[in-house]
Each structure stands twice: as C-alpha cells, then as structure tokens.
TORKOL-4160 file (C-alpha; in steps of 0.2 Angstrom, whole numbers, padded with zeros to 4 digits, m for minus):
121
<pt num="1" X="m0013" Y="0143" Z="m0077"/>
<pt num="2" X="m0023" Y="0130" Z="m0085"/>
<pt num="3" X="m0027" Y="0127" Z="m0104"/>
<pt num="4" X="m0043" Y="0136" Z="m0107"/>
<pt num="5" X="m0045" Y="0124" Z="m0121"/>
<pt num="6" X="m0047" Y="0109" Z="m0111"/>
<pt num="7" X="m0064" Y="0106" Z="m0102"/>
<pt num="8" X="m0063" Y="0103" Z="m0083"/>
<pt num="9" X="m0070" Y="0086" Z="m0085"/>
<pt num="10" X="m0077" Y="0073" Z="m0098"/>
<pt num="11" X="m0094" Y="0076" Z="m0096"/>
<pt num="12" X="m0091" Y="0097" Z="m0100"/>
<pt num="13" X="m0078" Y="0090" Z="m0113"/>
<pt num="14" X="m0082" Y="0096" Z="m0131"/>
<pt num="15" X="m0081" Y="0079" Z="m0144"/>
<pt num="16" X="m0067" Y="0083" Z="m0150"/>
<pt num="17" X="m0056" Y="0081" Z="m0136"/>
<pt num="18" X="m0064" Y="0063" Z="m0129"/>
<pt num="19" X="m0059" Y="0056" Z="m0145"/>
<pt num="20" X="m0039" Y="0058" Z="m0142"/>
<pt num="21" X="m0024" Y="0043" Z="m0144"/>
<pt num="22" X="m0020" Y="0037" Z="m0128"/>
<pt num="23" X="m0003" Y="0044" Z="m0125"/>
<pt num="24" X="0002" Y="0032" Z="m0114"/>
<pt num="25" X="m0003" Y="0012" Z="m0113"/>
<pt num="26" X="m0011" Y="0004" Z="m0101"/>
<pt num="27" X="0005" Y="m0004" Z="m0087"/>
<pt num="28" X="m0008" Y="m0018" Z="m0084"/>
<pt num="29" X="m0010" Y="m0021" Z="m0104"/>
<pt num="30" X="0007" Y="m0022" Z="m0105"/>
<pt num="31" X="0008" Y="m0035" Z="m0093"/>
<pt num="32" X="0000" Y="m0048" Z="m0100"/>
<pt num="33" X="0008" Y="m0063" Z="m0111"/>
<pt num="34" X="0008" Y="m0055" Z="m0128"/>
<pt num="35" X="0018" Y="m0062" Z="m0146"/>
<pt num="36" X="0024" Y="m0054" Z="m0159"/>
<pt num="37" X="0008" Y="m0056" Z="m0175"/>
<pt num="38" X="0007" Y="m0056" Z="m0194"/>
<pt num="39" X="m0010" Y="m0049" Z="m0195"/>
<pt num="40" X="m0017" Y="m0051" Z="m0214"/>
<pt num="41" X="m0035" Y="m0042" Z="m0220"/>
<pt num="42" X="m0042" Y="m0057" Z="m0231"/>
<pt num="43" X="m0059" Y="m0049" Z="m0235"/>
<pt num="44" X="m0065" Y="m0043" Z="m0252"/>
<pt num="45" X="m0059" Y="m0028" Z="m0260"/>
<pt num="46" X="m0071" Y="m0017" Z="m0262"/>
<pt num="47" X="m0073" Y="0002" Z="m0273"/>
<pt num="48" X="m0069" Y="0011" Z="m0264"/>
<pt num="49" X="m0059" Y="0003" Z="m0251"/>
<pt num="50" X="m0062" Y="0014" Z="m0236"/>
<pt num="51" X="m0078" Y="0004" Z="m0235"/>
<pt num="52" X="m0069" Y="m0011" Z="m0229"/>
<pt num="53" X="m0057" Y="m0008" Z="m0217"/>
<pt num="54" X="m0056" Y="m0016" Z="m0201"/>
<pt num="55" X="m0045" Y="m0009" Z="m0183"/>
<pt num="56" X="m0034" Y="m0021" Z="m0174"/>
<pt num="57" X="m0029" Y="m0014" Z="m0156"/>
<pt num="58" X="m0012" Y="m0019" Z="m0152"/>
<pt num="59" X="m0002" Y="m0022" Z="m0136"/>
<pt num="60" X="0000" Y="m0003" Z="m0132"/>
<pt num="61" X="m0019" Y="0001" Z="m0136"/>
<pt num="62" X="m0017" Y="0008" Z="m0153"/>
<pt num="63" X="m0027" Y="0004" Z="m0165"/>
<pt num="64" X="m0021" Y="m0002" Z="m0182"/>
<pt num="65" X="m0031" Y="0001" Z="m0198"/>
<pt num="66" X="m0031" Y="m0014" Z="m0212"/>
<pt num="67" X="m0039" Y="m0012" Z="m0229"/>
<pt num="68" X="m0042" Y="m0031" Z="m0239"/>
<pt num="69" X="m0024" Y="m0038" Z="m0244"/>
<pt num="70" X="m0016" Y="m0028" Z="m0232"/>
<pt num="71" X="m0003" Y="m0034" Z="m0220"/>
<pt num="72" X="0005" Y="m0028" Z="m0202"/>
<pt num="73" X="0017" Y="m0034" Z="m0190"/>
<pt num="74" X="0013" Y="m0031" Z="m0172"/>
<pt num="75" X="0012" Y="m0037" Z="m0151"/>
<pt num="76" X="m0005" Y="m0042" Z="m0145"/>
<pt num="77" X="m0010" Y="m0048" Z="m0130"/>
<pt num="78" X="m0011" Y="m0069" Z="m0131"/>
<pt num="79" X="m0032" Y="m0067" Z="m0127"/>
<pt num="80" X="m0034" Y="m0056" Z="m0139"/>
<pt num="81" X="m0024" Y="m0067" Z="m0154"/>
<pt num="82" X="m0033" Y="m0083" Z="m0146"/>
<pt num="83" X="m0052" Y="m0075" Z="m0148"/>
<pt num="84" X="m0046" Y="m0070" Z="m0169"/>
<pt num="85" X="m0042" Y="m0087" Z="m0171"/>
<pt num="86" X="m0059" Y="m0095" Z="m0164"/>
<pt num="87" X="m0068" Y="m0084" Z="m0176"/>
<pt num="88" X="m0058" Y="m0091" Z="m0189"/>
<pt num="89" X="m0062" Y="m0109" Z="m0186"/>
<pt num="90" X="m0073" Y="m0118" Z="m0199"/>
<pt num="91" X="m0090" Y="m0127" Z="m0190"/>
<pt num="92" X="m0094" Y="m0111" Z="m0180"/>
<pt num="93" X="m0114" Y="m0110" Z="m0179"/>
<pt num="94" X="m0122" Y="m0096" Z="m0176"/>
<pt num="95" X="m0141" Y="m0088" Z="m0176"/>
<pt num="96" X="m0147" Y="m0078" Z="m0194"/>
<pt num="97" X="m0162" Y="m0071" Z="m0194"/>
<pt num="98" X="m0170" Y="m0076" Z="m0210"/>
<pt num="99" X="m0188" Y="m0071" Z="m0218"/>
<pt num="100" X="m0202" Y="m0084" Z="m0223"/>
<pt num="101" X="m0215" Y="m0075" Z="m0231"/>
<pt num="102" X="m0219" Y="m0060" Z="m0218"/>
<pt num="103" X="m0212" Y="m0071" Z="m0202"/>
<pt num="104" X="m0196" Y="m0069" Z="m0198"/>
<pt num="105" X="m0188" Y="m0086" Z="m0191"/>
<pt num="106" X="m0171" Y="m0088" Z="m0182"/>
<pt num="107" X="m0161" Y="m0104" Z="m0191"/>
<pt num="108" X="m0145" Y="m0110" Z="m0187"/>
<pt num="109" X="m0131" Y="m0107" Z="m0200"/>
<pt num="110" X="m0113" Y="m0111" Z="m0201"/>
<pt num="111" X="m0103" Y="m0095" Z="m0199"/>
<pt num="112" X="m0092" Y="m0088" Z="m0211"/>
<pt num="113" X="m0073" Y="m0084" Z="m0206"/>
<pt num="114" X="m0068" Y="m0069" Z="m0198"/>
<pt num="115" X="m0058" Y="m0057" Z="m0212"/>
<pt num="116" X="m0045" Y="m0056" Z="m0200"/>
<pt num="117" X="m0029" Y="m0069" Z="m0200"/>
<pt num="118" X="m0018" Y="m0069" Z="m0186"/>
<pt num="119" X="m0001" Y="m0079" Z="m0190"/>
<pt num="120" X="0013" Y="m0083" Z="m0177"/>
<pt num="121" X="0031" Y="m0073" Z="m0182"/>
C-alpha cells in the first residue's frame, strides 16, 4: 500500500515534500576528482548573524551552512574548489550599475573577493 502522504508525482507534490535532503548522492558526483577542503566564512559579522551565512554543497550534495568566522572541513569536487578560488583572485572586473544623475550607466569596477576561502588539507 502506498504512503497516502506522498504525492504521486512532483508536480501534485505539496512543498514540503520537493524540499527534502537527498538521501542518497549522486554515483556520478562522487566520481569526479574531489580533495579534502578547509572552507573558512571571511565575511563580516553581522547582528544578527543569520543574515550572513553562506551554503557550500559538498562532495555528496549536502549543503554546509557557514556563518562569518566559521570553519569546516569537507570533500568537494576539484571544479567546484577551482571556481571559489577564481572568485577570490584580486584584479577580477566586473559590470556595476552606477547612477549619474537620473541615468543609470554601467562602469567597470574591480571585484571584491568572494567571502568564501577554500584551503588545501
């Protein structure tokens, strides 16, 4: 007999049920080259803090939670730890929208690093 709780498919799926953990990783994820991380959370602390965190998905597709000054140890996949260290390289540009009187005029400005530092263990 089948759970009556559970919808016969997604699109009939109450909310609460497409918002579930994945119990089980992805065998293709776990394929891929992956290291073992120190991610640190440099950004500001801010009051109250649960307006700053950031998610780090891991090797087995859970996400990770990180408020400012917070540090965890986990696998991710080498693309994934590749792409968080381009975002923190100094001399990045990038395209701000910035206002001249009523115009609003796109102006190349450097790009501030990314709050999230990836560290080899």
């Amino acid at each position: 007999m089948a759970n009556e709780k559970l919808a016969g498919s997604l699109k009939d799926a109450p909310i609460e049920y497409l918002n579930l953990a994945k119990p089980i990783a992805n065998a293709r994820r776990l394929a891929l080259p992956h290291a073992r991380v120190k991610v640190s959370h440099t950004g500001p602390k801010l009051n109250p803090p649960v307006l700053n965190p950031m998610l780090v998905m891991d090797r087995h597709e859970q996400y990770q939670s990180l408020q400012p000054g917070q540090s965890i140890v986990i696998e991710m996949v080498l693309d994934e730890i590749e792409r968080f260290k381009e975002l923190r390289k100094p001399g990045r540009w990038i395209t701000r929208q910035t206002q001249i009187g009523e115009l609003y005029i796109p102006k190349l400005v450097e790009a501030p690093l990314h709050p999230l530092l990836i560290e080899e263990v």
